[in-house]
N, C-alpha and C positions, 0 to 999 in steps of 0.2 A: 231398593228400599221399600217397604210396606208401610202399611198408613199410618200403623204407631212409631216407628221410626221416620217418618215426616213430621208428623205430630210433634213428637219429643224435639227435633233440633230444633221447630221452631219456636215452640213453647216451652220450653222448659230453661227456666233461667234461676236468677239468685232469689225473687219473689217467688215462683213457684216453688222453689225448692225449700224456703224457709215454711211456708206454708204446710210443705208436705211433711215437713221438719216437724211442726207445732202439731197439727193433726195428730202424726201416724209414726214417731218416733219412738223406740221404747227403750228406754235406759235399762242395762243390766246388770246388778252388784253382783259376781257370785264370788262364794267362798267354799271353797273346796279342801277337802281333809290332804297334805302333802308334807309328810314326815322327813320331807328333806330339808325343813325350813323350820327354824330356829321355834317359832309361834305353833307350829304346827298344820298352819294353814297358807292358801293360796287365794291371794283377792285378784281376782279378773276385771275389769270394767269394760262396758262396750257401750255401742248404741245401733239399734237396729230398725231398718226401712223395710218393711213388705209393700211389694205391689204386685196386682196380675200381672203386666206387662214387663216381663226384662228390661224391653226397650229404653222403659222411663229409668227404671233402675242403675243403665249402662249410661243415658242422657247426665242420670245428675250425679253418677260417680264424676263423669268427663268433669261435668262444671268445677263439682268443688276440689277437684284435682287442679285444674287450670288455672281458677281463679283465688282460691283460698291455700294451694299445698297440702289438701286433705285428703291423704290415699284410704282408701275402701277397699271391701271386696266384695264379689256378684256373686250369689252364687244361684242356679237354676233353679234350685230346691231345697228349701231349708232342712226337712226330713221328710222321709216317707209320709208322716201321718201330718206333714204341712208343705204339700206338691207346689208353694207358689214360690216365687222369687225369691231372693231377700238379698239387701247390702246390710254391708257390717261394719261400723268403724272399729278402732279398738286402736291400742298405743297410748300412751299418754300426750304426747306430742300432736297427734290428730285430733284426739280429746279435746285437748286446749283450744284448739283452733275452730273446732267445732263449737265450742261454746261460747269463745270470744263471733263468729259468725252471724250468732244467734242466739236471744235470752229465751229459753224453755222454761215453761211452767215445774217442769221438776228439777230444774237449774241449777238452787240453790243446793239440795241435797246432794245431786251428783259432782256438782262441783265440791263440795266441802271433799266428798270422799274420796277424787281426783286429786285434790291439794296434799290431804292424806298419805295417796300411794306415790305421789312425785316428790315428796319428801322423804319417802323410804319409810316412815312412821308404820303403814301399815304390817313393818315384820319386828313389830314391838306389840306386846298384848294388848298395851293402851291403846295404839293405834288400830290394833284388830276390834278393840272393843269398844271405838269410837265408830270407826267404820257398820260395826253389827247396830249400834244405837242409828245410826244414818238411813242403814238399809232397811229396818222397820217403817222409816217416814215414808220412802218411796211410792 
């Protein structure tokens, strides 16, 4: 073990991790052009955690898997032109749990357009063009 993976298990818990949560979380609406789909488009939701250290990254997947049922993904390198870590949530299911977790400062919009896509709403225009009204606030 190295010192940030000492670090991490002893430190890293459901405070730090909401923490790291309200800091350095970044909600993501995309919509993407996919002509297989009735609306024409494809709404993604995610939410994502940068840190230098994997270690902490791989710490607070462990927790909020363990403790909440929130699976993630690590990955080493988000792109080339961004060489640092990143988790990922994504799902609707994780989504929820993620939110219920923890009240985030951009809460309110990501949840509305989360309500949105679990209803199925967003593969109706309304619902595409309630979602595009949403992602403007973000």
């Amino acid at each position: 073990m190295n010192d940030v993976e000492v670090w991490a298990s002893k430190n890293v818990n459901s405070s730090y991790i909401r923490g790291a949560l309200d800091c350095g979380a970044k909600p993501t609406i995309s919509v993407t052009k996919d002509s297989s789909l009735n609306v024409g488009y494809r709404v993604r939701l995610e939410v994502k955690l940068r840190h230098r250290f994997i270690e902490i990254l791989q710490a607070i997947q462990r927790v909020l898997l363990q403790q909440d049922g929130i699976e993630s993904t690590v990955r080493e390198e988000e792109s080339t032109s961004r060489p640092y870590p990143i988790l990922i949530m994504r799902g609707t299911d994780n989504l929820d749990k993620l939110m219920a977790f923890n009240s985030f400062p951009w809460g309110y919009s990501f949840g509305y357009c989360l309500g949105v896509v679990k209803s199925g709403d967003h593969l109706t225009q309304s619902g595409l063009d309630e979602i595009l009204r949403e992602k403007g606030m973000l």
